[in-house]
C-alpha positions as CSV (number, residue, x, y, z in Angstrom):
1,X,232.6,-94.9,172.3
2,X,230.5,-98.0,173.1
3,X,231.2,-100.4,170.1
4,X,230.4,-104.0,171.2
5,X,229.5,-103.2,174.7
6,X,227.3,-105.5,176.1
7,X,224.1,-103.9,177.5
8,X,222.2,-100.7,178.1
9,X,222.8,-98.9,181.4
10,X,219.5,-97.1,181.6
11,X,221.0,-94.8,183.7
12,X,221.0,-96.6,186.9
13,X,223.5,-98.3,189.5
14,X,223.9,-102.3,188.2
15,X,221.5,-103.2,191.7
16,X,218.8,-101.2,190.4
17,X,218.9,-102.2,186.8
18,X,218.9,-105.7,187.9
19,X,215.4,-104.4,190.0
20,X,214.2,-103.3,186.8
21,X,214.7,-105.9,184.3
22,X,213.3,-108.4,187.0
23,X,209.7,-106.4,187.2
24,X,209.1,-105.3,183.7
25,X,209.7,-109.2,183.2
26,X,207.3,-110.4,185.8
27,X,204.7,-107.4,184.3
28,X,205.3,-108.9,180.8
29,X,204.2,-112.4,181.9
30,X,201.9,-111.6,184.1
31,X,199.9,-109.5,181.0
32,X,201.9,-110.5,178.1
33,X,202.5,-107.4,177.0
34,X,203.6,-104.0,178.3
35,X,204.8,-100.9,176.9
36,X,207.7,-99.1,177.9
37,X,210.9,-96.8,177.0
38,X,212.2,-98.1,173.9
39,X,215.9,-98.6,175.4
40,X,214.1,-100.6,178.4
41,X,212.3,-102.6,175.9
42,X,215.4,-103.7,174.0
43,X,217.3,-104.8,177.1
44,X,214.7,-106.0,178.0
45,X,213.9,-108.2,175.0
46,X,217.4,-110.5,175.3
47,X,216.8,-110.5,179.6
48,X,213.1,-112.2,178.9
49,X,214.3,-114.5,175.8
50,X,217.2,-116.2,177.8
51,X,214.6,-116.8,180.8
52,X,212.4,-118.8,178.0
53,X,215.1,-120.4,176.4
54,X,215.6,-122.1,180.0
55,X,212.5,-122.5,180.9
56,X,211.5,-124.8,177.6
57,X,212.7,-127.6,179.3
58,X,209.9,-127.5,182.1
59,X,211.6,-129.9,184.4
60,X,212.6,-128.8,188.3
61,X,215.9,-127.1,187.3
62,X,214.0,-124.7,184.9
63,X,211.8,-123.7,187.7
64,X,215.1,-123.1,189.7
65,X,216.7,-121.1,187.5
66,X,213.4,-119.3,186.6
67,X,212.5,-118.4,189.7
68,X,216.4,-117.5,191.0
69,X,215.9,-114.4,188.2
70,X,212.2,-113.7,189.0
71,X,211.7,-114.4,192.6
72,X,207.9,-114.4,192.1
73,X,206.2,-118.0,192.1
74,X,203.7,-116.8,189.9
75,X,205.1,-115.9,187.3
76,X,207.9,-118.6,187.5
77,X,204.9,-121.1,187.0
78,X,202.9,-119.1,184.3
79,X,206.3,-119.0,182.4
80,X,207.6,-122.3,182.6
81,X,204.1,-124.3,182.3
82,X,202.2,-121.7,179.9
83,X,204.4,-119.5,178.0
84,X,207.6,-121.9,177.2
85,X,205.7,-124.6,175.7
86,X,204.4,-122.7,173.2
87,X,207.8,-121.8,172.0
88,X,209.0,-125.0,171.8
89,X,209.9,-125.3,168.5
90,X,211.1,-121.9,167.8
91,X,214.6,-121.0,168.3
92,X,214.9,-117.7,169.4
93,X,212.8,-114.6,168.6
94,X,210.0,-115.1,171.3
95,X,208.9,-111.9,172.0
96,X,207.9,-108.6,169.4
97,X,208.7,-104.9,169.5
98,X,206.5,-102.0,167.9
99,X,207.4,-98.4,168.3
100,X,204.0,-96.6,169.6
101,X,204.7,-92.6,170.1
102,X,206.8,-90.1,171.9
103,X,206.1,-89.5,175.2
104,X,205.0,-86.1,175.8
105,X,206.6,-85.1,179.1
106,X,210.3,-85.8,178.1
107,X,210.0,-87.0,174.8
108,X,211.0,-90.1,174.9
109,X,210.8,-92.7,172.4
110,X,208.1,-95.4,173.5
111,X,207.5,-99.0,172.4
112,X,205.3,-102.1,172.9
113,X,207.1,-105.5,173.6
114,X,204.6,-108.5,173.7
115,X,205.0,-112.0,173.1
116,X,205.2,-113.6,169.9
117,X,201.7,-115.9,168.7
């Protein structure tokens, strides 16, 4: 049973999840919205809303952290200088998830995560 466990494994080693998360959330900034696996887009949802939660405050030390997570000085910058501010007097809830289909090759349950407004 997996009552209260913390994240999704997405059937990967913890190196390779960490790989993933990082580039579905430099895709999602770069574009600003992406569609995916439904399981991908709800880890990734909580992944991407703790980057922006730290990156509101814009000053050198969000940048750090920012880019620490992302390693990609693009989309550090667009995040912190574009996409935080607008979010800065929300708490929480930044980005949106909308089932699309089922994929046809394996089924799978596909989903649309995009940034809120």
């Amino acid at each position: 049973m997996r009552h209260k466990h913390g994240y999704r494994k997405l059937g990967r080693t913890s190196s390779h999840r960490a790989a993933l998360l990082k580039n579905l959330t430099i895709a999602l900034v770069n574009s600003g919205k992406i569609e995916t696996t439904l399981p991908k887009a709800k880890e990734l949802r909580g992944y991407v809303e703790r980057l922006i939660t730290r990156a509101r405050l814009g000053d050198f030390n969000a940048h750090r952290v920012v880019f620490a997570s992302l390693q990609d000085k693009n989309a550090t910058n667009k995040l912190v200088t574009e996409i935080a501010p607008k979010f800065k007097e929300r708490n929480g809830g930044y980005t949106r998830i909308i089932k699309t289909r089922i994929r046809r090759g394996d089924a799978a349950e596909m989903a649309f995560i995009e940034f809120v407004a």
